[in-house]
N, C-alpha and C positions, 0 to 999 in steps of 0.2 A: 976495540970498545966503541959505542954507537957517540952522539955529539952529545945524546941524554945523558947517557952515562957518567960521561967525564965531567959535564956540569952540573948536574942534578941535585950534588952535594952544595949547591950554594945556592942562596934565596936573592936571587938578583932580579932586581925590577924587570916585568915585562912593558911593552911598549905602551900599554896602559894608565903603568905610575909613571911611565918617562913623561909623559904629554903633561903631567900636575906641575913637572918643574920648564918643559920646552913651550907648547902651545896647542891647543884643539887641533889647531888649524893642521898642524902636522899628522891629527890622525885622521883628519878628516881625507890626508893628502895619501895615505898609506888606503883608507877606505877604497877611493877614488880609484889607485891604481888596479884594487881586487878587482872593481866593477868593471875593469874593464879588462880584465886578464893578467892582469900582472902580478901574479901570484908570488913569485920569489922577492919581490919587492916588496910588495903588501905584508909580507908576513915576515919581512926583516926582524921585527921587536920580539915578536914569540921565540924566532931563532933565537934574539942576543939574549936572550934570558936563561935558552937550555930548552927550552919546553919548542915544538913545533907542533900545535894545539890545531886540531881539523874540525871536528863538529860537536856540538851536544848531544850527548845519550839521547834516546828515542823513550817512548814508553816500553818498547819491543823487549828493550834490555834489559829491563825490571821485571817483566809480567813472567818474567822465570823462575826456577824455583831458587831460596836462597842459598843453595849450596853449591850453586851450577853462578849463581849471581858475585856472591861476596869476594871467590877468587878472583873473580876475572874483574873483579874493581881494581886490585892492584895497578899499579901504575895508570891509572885515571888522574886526569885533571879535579881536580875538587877547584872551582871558582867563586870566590866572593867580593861581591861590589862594595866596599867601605869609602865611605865618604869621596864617591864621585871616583874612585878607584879601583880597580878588579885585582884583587892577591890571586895568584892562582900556587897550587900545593900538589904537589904528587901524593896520590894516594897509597900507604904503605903497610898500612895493617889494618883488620876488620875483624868483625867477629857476626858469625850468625844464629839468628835465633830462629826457629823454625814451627809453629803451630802451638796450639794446647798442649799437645803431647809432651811438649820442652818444657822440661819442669824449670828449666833457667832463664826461659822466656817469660816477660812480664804477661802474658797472656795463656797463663798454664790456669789461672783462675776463674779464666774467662773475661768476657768484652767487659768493659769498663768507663768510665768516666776519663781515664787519663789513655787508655790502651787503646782506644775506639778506632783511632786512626790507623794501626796497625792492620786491620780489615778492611780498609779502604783499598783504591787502584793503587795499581803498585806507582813507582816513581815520586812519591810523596815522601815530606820528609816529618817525623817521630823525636821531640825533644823532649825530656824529662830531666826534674834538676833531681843533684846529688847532693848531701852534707848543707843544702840551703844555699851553695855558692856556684856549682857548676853543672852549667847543659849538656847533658849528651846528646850528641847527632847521629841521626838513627838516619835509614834510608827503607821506606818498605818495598817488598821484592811479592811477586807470587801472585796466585791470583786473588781477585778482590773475595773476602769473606775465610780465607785462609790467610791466619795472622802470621806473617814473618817479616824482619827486619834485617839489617846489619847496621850493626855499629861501627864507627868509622873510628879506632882508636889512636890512630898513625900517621901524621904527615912528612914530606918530607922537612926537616927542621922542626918536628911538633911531636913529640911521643907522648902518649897517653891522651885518651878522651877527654878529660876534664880541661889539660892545656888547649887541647884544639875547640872547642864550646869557647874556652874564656880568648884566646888569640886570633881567633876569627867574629868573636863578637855576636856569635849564637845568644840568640832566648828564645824566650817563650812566643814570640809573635812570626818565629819560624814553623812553629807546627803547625804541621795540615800544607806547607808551603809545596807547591807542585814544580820540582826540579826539572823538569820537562817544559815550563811555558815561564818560570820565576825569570825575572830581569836583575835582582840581586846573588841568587844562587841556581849553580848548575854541575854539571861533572861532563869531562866533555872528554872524545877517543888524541890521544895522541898519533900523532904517522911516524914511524919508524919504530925499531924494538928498544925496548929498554932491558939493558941486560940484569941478570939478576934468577936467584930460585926462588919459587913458592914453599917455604914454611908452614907443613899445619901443627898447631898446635892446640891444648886443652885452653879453653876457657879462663876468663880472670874472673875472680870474687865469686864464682857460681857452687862454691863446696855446698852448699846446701841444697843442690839438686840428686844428689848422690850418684849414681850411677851416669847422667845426664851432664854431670862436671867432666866427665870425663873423655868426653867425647871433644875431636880436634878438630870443633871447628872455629878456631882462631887463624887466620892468615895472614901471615908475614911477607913482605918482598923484602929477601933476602941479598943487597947486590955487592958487598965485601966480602 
């Protein structure tokens, strides 16, 4: 089993929240070492956390279609900066939405006031609240004027979309946010495998699409 694997299950600071209790100057010292090649040292922290985190997603990654997109989110970094701090969260379930055609997609009605952004360039990110208390994070995929999304309903230690909106600290002043150039949120490629299967599965809450409920594209990383 890979070093992910065997820690992945536990949400242990990366070297990002070490430096809130050590000193800047420590990451400033782990920076320094990248600049100048010292890459197994530099990236000491990402190791002791379980995560060994390589780059940010590109726009390349996104401007695919969502069903080719949502899977291969599994095991991604999801990063967010909270107060002067980077949480980072394996990515472990999603769900996609796919054009008008998708009657369980918010944009089966057409472009919208709340939806508009889903027809944007893809890498951008799509929040809407639920019940008046929680954000869902949406990520749009596809090409610009073809509305698709994925919803991000899974992290690791965070199950369900509402939890991960309210424990990552999402609102409203995320939408529209461009995960490609954001300095508080990103999704970035991990190096090495993470072992585990892809799950698909139907949809949650979408019974009112009928036939459209039932289609599997729910995605699970499966790794027990």
């Amino acid at each position: 089993m890979s070093q992910v694997a065997r820690k992945n299950r536990f949400s242990l600071p990366c070297i990002y929240e070490l430096t809130s209790y050590i000193d800047f100057t420590l990451l400033n010292f782990f920076v320094f070492l990248s600049i100048f090649g010292l890459r197994d040292f530099a990236f000491f922290g990402s190791r002791f956390c379980g995560y060994n985190s390589s780059m940010r997603l590109t726009r390349g990654f996104f401007e695919r279609d969502v069903l080719k997109v949502a899977p291969s989110m599994l095991g991604k970094l999801l990063v967010v900066r909270k107060a002067g701090k980077l949480e980072k969260r394996l990515i472990t379930e999603v769900e996609a939405y796919r054009g008008e055609e998708d009657l369980a997609s918010h944009a089966r009605f057409g472009k919208t006031k709340r939806n508009q952004i889903m027809y944007a360039t893809a890498g951008v990110i799509y929040v809407y609240l639920v019940y008046g208390i929680y954000w869902m994070l949406n990520v749009v995929t596809g090409q610009k004027g073809d509305p698709q999304a994925v919803l991000i309903r899974g992290l690791d230690g965070i199950k369900g979309p509402g939890r991960v909106g309210k424990l990552l600290g999402i609102d409203k002043s995320f939408y529209g946010e461009d995960l490609t150039k954001s300095e508080r949120i990103w999704i970035e490629e991990i190096s090495g495998k993470i072992d585990g299967k892809i799950l698909r599965l139907p949809r949650v809450g979408v019974d009112y699409a009928g036939e459209w409920a039932k289609k599997k594209w729910r995605f699970m990383l499966d790794r027990f």
